[in-house]
Structure formats: C-alpha cells, structure tokens
C-alpha positions as CSV (number, residue, x, y, z in Angstrom):
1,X,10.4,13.4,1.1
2,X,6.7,13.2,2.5
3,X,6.4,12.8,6.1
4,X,2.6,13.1,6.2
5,X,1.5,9.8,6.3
6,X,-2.0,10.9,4.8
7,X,-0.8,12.4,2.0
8,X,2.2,9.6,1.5
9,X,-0.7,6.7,1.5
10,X,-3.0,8.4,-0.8
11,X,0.1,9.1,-3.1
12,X,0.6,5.5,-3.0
13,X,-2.4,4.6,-3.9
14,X,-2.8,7.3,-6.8
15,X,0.5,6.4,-8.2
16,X,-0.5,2.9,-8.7
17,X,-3.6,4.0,-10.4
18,X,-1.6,5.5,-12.9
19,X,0.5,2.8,-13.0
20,X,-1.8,0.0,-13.9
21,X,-4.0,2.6,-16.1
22,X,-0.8,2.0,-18.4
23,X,-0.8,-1.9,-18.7
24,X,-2.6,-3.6,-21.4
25,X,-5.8,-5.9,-20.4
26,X,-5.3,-9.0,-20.6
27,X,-6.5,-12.4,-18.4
28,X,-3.7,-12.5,-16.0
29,X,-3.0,-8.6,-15.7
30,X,-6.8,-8.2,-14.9
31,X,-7.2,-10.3,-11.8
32,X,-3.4,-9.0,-10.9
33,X,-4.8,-4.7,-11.5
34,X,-7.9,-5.4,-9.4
35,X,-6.0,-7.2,-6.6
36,X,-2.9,-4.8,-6.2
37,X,-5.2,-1.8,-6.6
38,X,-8.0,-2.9,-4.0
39,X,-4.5,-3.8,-1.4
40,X,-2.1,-0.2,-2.9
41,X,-5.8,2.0,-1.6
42,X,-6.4,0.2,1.4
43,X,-3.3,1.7,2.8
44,X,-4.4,5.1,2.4
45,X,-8.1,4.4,3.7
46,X,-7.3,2.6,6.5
47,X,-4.7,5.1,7.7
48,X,-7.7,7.9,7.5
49,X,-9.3,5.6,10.0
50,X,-6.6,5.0,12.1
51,X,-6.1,8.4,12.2
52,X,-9.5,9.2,13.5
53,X,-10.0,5.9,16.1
54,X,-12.1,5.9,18.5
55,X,-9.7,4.2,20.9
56,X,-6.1,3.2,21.1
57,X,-6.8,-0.3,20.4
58,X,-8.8,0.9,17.2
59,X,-5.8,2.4,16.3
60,X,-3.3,-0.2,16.2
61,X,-6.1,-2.4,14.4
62,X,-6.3,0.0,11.9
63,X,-2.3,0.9,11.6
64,X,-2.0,-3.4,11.8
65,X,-4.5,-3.1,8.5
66,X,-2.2,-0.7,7.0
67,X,1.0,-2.7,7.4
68,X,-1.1,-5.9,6.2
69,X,-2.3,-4.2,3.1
70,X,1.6,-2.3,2.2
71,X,3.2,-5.6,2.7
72,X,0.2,-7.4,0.4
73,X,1.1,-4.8,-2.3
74,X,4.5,-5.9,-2.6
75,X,3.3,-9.3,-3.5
76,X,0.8,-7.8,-6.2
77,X,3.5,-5.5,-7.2
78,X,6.2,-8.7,-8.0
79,X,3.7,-10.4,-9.7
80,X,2.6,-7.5,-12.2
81,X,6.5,-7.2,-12.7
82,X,7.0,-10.7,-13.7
83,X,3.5,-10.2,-16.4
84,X,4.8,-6.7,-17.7
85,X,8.3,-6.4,-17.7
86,X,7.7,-3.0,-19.6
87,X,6.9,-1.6,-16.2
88,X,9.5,-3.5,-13.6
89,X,11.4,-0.4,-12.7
90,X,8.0,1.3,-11.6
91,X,6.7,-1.8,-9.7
92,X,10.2,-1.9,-8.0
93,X,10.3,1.4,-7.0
94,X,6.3,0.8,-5.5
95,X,8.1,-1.9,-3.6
96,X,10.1,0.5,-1.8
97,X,7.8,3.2,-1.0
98,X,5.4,0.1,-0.2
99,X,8.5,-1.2,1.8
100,X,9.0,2.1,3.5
101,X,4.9,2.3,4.3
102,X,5.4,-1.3,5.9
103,X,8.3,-0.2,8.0
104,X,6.7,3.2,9.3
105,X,3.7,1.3,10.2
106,X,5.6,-1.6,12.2
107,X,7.5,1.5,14.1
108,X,4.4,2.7,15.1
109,X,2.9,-0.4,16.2
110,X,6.1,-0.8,18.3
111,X,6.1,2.7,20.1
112,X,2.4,3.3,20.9
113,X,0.8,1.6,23.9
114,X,-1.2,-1.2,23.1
115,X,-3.8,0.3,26.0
C-alpha cells in the first residue's frame, strides 16, 4: 500500500489515463473522459499545492479541493460504468482508491488546526 500521498494522487490520476485511453469515442463517453479526467488530476495537483501552502488556511483550502475533486471522481467514475460496462470492475475499483483519497483528506481536514 502507498502512503505517500503525492505519489498515491498522481497514481490516481495516471491510472485513470490509462483507463479511459481504453474506451471507445463516442458522444456520451467523450463529455464523461474529459470530465472524470480533468476531476481524477485535480486530486494530484492540488495536493502538490497543499503540500507547499503558504499558510495553514491555504492548506486546508487546498486539501478541501482535493476531497471535492476525489469525491467528484466517483460520480464520473459511476457514470462511465453505467456507458461501458466492459470496464465496471476498473471504474469500481477507482471508486475505492477515489473513496480511500476522500477519506484521507476528510482525516486531515479534521486533525489540523484550522489557524
């Protein structure tokens, strides 16, 4: 398991890449690619600038982003399912590590001071 949250986000990110690199374009799957992909890399980028705030307040912005963007990815994620049932048992298990990202984030949010 990867407890670098860096490296996890960006793996994210690159494994949904490869994921919707697979599925045919078509109307429906092309609004559904651009909107999971632009939500499945925010996570990553966002946790770069989290990680280099220039205040505590910054910070949990940028962490809040993060848990914002995992949690929209689930939604993208469900939706490409239901389009491409080919590739359900990938989106599912994106919805866990997405899950996981969302629950990390909220743990954080919780234990840092907000000052």
């Amino acid at each position: 398991m990867n407890y670098d949250l860096e490296d996890r986000t960006a793996t994210f990110g690159q494994t949904v890449i490869v994921l919707v690199s697979k599925i045919p374009h078509t109307i429906i799957n092309n609004s559904l690619i651009d909107q999971l992909v632009r939500s499945a890399t925010s996570v990553g980028a966002n946790y770069m600038e989290a990680d280099s705030a220039s205040s505590k307040k910054d910070f949990r912005y940028k962490i809040s982003i993060c848990k914002k963007e995992a949690k929209e990815s689930i939604h993208w994620l469900r939706m490409v399912a239901v389009a491409n049932q080919k590739y359900r048992n990938e989106c599912q298990l994106l919805c866990q590590e997405a899950h996981e990202l969302v629950l990390i984030f909220s743990a954080i949010l919780r234990h840092k001071p907000s000052a």
